[in-house]
FIKOLZA-1660 file (N, C-alpha, C; in steps of 0.1 Angstrom, whole numbers, plus 5000, padded with zeros to 4 digits):
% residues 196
   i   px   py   pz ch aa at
   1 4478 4785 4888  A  X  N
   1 4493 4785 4891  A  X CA
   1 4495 4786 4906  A  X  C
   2 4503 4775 4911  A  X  N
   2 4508 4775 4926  A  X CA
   2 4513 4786 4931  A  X  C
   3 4507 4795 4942  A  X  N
   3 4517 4809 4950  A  X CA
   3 4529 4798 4954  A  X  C
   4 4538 4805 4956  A  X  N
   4 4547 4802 4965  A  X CA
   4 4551 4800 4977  A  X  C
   5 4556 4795 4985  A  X  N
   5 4552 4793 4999  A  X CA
   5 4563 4802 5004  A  X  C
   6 4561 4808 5015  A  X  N
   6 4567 4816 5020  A  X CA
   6 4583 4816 5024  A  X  C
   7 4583 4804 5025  A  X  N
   7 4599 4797 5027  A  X CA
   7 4605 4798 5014  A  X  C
   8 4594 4791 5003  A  X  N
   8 4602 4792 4992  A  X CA
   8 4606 4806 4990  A  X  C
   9 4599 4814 4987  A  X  N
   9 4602 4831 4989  A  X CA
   9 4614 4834 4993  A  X  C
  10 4615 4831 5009  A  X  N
  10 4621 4835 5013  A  X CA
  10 4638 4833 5007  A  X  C
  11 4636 4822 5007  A  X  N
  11 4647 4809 5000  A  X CA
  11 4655 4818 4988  A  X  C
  12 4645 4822 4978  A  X  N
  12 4649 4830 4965  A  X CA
  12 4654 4844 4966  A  X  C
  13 4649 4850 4977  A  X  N
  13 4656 4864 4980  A  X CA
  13 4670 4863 4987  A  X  C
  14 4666 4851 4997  A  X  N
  14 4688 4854 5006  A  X CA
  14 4691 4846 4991  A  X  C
  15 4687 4834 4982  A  X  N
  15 4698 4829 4968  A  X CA
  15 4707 4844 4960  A  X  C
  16 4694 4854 4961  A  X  N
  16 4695 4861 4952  A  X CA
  16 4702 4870 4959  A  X  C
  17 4700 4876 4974  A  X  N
  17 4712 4882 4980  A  X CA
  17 4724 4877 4980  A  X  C
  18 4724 4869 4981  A  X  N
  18 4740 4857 4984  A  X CA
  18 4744 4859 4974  A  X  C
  19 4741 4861 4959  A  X  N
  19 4744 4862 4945  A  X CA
  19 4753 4877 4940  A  X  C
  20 4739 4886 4947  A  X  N
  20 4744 4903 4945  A  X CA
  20 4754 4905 4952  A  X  C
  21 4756 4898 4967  A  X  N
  21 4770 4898 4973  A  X CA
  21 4781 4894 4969  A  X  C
  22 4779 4882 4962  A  X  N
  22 4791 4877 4961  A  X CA
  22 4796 4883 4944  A  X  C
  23 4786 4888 4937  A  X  N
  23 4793 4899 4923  A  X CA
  23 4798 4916 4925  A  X  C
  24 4793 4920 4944  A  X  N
  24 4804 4931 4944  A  X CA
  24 4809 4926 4950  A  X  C
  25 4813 4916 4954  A  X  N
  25 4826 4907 4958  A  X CA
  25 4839 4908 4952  A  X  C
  26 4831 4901 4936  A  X  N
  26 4842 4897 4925  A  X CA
  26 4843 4908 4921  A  X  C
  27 4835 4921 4922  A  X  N
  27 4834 4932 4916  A  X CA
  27 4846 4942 4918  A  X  C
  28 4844 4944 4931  A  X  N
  28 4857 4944 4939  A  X CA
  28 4870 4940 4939  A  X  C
  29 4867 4925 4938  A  X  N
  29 4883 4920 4933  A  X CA
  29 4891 4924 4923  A  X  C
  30 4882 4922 4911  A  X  N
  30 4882 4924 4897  A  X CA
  30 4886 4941 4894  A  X  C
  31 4884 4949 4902  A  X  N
  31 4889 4959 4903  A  X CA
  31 4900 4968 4908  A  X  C
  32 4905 4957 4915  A  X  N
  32 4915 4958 4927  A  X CA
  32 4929 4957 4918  A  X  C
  33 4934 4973 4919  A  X  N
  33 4948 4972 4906  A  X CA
  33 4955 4968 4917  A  X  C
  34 4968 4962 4904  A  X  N
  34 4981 4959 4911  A  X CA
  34 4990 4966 4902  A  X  C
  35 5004 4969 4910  A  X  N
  35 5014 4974 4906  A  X CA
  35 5024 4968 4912  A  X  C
  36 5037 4965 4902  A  X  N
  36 5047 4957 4906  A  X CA
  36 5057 4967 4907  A  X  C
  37 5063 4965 4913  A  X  N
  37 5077 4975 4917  A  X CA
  37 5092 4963 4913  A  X  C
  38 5097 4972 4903  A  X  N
  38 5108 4958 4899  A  X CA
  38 5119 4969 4903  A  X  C
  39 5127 4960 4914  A  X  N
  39 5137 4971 4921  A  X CA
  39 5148 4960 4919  A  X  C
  40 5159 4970 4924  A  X  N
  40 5172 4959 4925  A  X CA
  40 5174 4946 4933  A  X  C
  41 5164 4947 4941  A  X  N
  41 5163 4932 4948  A  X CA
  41 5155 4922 4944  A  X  C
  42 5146 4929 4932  A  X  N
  42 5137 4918 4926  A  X CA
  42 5122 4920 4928  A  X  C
  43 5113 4917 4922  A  X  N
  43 5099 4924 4919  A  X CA
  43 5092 4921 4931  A  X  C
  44 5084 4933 4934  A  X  N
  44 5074 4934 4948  A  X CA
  44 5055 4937 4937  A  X  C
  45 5052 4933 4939  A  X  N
  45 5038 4930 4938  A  X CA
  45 5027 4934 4947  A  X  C
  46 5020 4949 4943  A  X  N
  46 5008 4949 4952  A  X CA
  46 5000 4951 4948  A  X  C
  47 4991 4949 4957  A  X  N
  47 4976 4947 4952  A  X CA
  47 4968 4958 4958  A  X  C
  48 4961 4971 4954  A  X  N
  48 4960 4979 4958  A  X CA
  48 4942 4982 4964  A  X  C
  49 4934 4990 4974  A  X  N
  49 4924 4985 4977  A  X CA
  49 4915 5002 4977  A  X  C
  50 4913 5004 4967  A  X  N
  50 4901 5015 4961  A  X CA
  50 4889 5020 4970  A  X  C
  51 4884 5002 4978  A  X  N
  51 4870 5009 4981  A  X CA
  51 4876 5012 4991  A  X  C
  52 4883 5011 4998  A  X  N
  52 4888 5013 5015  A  X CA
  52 4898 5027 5012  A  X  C
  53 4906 5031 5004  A  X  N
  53 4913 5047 5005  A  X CA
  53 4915 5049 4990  A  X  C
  54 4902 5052 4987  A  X  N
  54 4901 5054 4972  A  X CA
  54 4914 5067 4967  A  X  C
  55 4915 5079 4976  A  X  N
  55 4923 5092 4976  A  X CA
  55 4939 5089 4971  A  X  C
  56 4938 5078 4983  A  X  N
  56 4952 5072 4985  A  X CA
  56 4959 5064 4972  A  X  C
  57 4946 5058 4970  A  X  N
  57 4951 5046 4960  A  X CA
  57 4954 5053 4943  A  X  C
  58 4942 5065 4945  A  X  N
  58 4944 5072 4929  A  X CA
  58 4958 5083 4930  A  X  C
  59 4962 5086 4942  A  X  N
  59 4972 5093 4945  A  X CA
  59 4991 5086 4938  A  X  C
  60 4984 5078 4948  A  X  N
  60 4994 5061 4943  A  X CA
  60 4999 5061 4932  A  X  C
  61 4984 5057 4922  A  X  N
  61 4987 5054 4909  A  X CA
  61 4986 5064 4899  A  X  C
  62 4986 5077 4904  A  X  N
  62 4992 5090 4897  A  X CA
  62 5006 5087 4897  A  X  C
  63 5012 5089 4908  A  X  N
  63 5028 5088 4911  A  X CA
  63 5032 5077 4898  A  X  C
  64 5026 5066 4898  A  X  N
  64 5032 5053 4894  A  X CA
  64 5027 5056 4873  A  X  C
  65 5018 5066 4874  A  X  N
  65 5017 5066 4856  A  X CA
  65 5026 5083 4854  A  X  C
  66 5031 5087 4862  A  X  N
  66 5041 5099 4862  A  X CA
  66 5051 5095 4859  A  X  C
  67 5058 5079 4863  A  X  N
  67 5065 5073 4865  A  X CA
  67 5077 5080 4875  A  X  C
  68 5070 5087 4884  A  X  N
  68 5075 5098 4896  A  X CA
  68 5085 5080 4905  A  X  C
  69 5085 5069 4908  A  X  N
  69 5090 5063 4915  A  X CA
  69 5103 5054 4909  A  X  C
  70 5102 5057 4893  A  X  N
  70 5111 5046 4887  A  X CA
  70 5126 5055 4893  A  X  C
  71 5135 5048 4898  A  X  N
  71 5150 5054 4897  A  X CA
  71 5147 5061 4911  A  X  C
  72 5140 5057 4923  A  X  N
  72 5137 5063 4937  A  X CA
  72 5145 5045 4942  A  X  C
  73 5149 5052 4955  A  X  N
  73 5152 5041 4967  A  X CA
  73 5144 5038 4977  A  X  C
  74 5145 5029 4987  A  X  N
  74 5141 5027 4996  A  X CA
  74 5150 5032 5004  A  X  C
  75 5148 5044 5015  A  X  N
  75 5159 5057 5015  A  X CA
  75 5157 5052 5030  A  X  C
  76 5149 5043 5040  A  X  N
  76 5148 5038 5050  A  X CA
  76 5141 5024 5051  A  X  C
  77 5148 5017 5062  A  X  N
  77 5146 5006 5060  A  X CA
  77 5153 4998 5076  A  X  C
  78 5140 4995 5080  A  X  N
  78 5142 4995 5097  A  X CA
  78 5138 4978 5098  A  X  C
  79 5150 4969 5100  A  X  N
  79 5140 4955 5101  A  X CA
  79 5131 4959 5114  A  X  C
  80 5122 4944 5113  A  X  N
  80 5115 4946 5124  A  X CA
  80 5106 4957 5125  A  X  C
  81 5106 4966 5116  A  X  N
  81 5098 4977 5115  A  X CA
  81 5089 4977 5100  A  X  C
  82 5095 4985 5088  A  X  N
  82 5093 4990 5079  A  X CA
  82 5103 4988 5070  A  X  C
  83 5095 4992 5055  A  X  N
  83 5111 4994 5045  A  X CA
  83 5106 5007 5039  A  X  C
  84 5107 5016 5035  A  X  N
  84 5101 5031 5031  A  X CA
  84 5111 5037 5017  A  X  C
  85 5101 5041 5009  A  X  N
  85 5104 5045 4999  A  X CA
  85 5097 5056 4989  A  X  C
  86 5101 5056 4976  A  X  N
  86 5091 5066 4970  A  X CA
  86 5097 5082 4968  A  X  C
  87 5107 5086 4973  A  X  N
  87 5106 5098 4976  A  X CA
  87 5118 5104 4971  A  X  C
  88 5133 5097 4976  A  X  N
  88 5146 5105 4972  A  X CA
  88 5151 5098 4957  A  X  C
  89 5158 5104 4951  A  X  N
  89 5169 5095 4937  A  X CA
  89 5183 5088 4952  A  X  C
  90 5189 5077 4946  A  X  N
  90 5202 5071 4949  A  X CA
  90 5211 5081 4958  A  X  C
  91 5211 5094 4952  A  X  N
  91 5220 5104 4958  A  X CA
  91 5213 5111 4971  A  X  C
  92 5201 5105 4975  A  X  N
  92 5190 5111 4990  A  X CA
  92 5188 5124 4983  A  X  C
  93 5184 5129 4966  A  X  N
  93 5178 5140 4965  A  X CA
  93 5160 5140 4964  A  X  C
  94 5158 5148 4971  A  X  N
  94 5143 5146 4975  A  X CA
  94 5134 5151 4961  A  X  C
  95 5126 5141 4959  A  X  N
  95 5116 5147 4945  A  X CA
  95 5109 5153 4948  A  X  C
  96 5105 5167 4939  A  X  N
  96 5093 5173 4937  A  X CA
  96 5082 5163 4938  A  X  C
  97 5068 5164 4943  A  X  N
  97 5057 5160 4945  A  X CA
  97 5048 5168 4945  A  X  C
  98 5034 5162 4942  A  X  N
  98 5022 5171 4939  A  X CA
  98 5016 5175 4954  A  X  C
  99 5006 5183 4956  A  X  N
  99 5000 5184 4964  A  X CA
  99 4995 5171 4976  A  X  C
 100 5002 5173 4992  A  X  N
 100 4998 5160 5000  A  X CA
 100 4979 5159 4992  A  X  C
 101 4977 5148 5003  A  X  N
 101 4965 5139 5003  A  X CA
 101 4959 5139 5015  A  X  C
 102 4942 5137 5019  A  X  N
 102 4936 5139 5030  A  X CA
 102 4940 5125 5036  A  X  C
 103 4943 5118 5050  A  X  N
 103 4944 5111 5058  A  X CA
 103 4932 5101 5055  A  X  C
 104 4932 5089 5051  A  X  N
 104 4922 5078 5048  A  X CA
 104 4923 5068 5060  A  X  C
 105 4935 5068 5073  A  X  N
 105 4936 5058 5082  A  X CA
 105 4921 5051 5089  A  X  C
 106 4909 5058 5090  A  X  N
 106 4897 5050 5095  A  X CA
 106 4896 5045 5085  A  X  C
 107 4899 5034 5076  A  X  N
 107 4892 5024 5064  A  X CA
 107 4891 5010 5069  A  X  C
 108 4897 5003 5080  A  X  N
 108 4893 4990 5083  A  X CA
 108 4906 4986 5085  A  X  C
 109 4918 4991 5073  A  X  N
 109 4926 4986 5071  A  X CA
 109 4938 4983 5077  A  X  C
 110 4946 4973 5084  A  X  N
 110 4956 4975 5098  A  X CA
 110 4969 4977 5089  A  X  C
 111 4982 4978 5097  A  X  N
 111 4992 4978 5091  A  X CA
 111 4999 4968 5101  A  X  C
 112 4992 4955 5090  A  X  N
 112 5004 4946 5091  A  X CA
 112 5008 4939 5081  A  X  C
 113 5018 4928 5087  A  X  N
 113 5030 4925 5076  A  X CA
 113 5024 4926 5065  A  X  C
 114 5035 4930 5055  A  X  N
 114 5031 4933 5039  A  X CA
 114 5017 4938 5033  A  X  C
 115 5017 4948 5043  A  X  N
 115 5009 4958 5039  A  X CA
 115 5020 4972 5034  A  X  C
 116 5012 4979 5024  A  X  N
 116 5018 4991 5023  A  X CA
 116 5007 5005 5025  A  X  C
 117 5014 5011 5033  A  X  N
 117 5007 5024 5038  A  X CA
 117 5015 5036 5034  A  X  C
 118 5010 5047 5037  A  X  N
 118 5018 5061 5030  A  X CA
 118 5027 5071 5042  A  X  C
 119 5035 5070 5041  A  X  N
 119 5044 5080 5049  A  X CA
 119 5037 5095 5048  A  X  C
 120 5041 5098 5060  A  X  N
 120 5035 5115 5062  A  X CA
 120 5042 5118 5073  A  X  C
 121 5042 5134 5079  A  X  N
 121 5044 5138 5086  A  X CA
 121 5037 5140 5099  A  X  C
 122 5044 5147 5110  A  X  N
 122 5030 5147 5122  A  X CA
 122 5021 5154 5117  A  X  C
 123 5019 5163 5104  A  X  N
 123 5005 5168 5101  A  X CA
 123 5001 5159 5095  A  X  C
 124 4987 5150 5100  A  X  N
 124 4978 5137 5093  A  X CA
 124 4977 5137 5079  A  X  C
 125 4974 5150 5077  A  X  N
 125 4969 5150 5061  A  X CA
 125 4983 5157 5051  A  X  C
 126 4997 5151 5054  A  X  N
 126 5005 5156 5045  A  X CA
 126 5010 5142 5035  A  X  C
 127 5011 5131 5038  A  X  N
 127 5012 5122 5025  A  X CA
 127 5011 5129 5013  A  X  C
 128 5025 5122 5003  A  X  N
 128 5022 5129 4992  A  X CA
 128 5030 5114 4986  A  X  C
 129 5044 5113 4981  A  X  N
 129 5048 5104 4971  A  X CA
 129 5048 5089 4978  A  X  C
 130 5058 5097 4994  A  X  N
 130 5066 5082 4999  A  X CA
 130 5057 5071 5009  A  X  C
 131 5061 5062 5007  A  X  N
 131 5049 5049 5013  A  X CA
 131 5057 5038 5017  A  X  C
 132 5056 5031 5027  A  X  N
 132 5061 5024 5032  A  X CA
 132 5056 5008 5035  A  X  C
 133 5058 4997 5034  A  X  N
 133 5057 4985 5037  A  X CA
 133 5060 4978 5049  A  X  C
 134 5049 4976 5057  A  X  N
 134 5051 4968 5068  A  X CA
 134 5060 4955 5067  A  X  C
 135 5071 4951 5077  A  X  N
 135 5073 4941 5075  A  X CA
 135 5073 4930 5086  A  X  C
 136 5065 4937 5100  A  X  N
 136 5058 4927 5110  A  X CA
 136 5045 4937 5110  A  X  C
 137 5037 4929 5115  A  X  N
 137 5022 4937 5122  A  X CA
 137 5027 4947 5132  A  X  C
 138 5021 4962 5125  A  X  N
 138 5026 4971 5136  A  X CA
 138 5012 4983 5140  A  X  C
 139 5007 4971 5151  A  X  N
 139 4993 4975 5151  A  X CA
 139 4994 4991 5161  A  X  C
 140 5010 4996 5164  A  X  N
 140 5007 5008 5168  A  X CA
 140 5008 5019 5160  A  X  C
 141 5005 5016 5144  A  X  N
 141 5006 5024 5136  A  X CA
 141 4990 5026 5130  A  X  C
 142 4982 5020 5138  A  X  N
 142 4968 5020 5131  A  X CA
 142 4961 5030 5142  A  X  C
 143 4948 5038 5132  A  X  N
 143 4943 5046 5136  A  X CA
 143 4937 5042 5151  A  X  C
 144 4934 5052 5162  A  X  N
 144 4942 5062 5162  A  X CA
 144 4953 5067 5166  A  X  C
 145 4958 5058 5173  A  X  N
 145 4975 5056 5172  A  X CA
 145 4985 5060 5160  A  X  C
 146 5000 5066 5164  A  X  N
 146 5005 5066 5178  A  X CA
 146 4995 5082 5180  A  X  C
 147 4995 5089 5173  A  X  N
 147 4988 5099 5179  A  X CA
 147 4977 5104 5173  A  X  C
 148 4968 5102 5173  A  X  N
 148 4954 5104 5175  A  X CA
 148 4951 5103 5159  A  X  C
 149 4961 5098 5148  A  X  N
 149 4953 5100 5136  A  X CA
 149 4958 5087 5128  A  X  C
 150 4967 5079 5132  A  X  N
 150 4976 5063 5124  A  X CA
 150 4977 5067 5110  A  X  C
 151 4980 5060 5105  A  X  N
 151 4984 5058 5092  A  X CA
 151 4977 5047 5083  A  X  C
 152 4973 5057 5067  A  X  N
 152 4969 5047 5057  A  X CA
 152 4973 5038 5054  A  X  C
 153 4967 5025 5049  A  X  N
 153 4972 5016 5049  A  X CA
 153 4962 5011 5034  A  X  C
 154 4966 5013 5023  A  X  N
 154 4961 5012 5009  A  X CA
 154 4962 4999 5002  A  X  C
 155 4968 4985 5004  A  X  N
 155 4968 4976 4996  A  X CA
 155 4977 4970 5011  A  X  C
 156 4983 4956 5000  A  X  N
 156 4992 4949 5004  A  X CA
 156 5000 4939 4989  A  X  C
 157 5011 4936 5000  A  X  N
 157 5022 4928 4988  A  X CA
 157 5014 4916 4988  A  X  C
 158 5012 4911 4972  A  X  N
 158 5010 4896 4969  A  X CA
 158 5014 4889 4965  A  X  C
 159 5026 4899 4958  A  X  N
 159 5044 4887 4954  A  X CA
 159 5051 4895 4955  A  X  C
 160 5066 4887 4959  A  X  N
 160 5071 4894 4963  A  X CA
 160 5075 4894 4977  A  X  C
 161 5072 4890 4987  A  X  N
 161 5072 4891 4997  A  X CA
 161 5087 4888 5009  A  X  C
 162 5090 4878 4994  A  X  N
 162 5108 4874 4999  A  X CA
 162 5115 4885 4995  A  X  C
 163 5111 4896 4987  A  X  N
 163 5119 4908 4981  A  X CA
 163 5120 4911 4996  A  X  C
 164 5107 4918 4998  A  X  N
 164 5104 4928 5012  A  X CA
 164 5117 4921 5023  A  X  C
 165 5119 4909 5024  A  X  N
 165 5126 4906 5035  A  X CA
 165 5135 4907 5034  A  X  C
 166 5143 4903 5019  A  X  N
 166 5154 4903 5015  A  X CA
 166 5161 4918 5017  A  X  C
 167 5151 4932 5013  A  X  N
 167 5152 4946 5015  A  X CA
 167 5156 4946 5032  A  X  C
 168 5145 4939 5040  A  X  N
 168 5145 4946 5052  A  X CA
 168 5157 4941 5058  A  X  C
 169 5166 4930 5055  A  X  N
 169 5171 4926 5061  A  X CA
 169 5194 4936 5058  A  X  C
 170 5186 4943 5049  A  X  N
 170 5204 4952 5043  A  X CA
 170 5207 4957 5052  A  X  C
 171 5220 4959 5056  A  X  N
 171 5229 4970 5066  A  X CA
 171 5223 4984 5058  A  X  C
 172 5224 4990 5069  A  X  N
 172 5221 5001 5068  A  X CA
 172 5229 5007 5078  A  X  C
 173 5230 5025 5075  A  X  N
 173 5241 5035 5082  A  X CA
 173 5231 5049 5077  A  X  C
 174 5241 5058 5084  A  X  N
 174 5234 5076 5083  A  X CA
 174 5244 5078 5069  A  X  C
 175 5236 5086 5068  A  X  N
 175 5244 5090 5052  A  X CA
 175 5234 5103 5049  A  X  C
 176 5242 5117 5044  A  X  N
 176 5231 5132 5044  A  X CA
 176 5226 5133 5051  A  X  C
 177 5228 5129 5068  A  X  N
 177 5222 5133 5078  A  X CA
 177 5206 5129 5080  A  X  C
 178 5208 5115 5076  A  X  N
 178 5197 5108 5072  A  X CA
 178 5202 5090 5081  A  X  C
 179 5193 5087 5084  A  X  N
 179 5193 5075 5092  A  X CA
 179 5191 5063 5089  A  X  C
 180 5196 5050 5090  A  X  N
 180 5186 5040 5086  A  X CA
 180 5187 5038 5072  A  X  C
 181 5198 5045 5064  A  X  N
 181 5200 5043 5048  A  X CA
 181 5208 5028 5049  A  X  C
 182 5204 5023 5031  A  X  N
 182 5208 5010 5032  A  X CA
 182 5222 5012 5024  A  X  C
 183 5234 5009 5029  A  X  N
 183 5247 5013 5023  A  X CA
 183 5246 5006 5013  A  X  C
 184 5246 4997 5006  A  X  N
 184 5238 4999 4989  A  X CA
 184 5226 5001 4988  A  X  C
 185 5224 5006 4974  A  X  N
 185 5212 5018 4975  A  X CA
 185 5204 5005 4972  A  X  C
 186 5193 5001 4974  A  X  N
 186 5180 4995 4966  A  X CA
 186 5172 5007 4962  A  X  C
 187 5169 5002 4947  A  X  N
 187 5162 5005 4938  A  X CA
 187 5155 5004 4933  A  X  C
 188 5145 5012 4933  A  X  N
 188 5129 5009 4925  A  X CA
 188 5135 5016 4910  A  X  C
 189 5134 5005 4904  A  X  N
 189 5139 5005 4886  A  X CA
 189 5126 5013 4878  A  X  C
 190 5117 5005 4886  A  X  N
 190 5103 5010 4875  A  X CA
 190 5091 5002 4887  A  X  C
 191 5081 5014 4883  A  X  N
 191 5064 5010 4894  A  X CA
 191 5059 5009 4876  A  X  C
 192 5048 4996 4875  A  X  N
 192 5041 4996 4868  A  X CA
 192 5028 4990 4872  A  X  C
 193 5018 4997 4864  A  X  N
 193 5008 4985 4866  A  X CA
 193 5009 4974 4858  A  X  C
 194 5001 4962 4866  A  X  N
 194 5001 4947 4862  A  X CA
 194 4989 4944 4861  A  X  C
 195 4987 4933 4850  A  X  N
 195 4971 4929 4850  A  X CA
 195 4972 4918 4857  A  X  C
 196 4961 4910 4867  A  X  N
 196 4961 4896 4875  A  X CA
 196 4962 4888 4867  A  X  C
% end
């Protein structure tokens, strides 16, 4: 029986690497939940990213099988900036939430357009319900910026994306001593998961 020549060898191990790569590729993909947000402006679609803020993402999709987001607004909404949500009912009453989440912003991931990342406070590690959607690249929200710790950045929109604009683009006013509200309320109706 003929050995193999060294090339050929070699040949059969990157096939077979190139192979094992590209099935935690699909592995990955194939894994990667989505949840659609069907709000008053019309369904937003994201695709959510596990290996990069696993905490974040199972946090997420706690909120979203609690059904903690159905009948929440987008309670800010800054063109040019962000659209933010998750957090108050119509009337700006703030929901009970479970325990914040550790800070996942070193994962690779930037915040830009139509990405969604998690709102928190200046303490890094307080995220808990509300998350927000980029709606230009706002690369001064990525780690370690603005101050020494950025912000998660867990998935992005993959339909939907005329929603986000359609959202970013509403008048908005202060209302409960609150800024940047959209004087009709947008409404997240219901967060579900979706299969691809």
């Amino acid at each position: 029986m003929p050995i193999p020549s060294r090339r050929t060898a070699l040949t059969a191990v990157i096939l077979a690497s190139t192979l094992h790569l590209a099935g935690i590729a699909s592995a990955q993909q194939a894994s990667a939940p989505r949840v659609k947000l069907h709000t008053s402006a019309g369904d937003i679609v994201v695709e959510l990213a596990p290996d990069k803020a696993p905490k974040t993402v199972d946090n997420f999709l706690q909120y979203v099988r609690d059904k903690h987001y159905d009948g929440t607004v987008f309670h800010r909404v800054i063109d040019g900036f962000m659209i933010q949500g998750g957090g108050f009912t119509p009337e700006l009453q703030q929901k009970p939430t479970r325990a914040p989440i550790p800070l996942e912003a070193n994962n690779g991931l930037k915040n830009d357009k139509y990405t969604i990342a998690m709102a928190r406070t200046p303490n890094p590690n307080s995220a808990t319900s509300q998350f927000f959607i980029n709606v230009k690249d706002n690369a001064m929200l990525n780690a370690p910026n603005p101050d020494g710790y950025g912000y998660t950045v867990f998935g992005k929109v993959v339909a939907g994306s005329e929603v986000v604009d359609k959202i970013r683009a509403v008048r908005t006013g202060n209302k409960n001593g609150m800024q940047d509200v959209p004087v009709e309320s947008v409404t997240i109706l219901s967060a579900t998961p979706v299969a691809k």
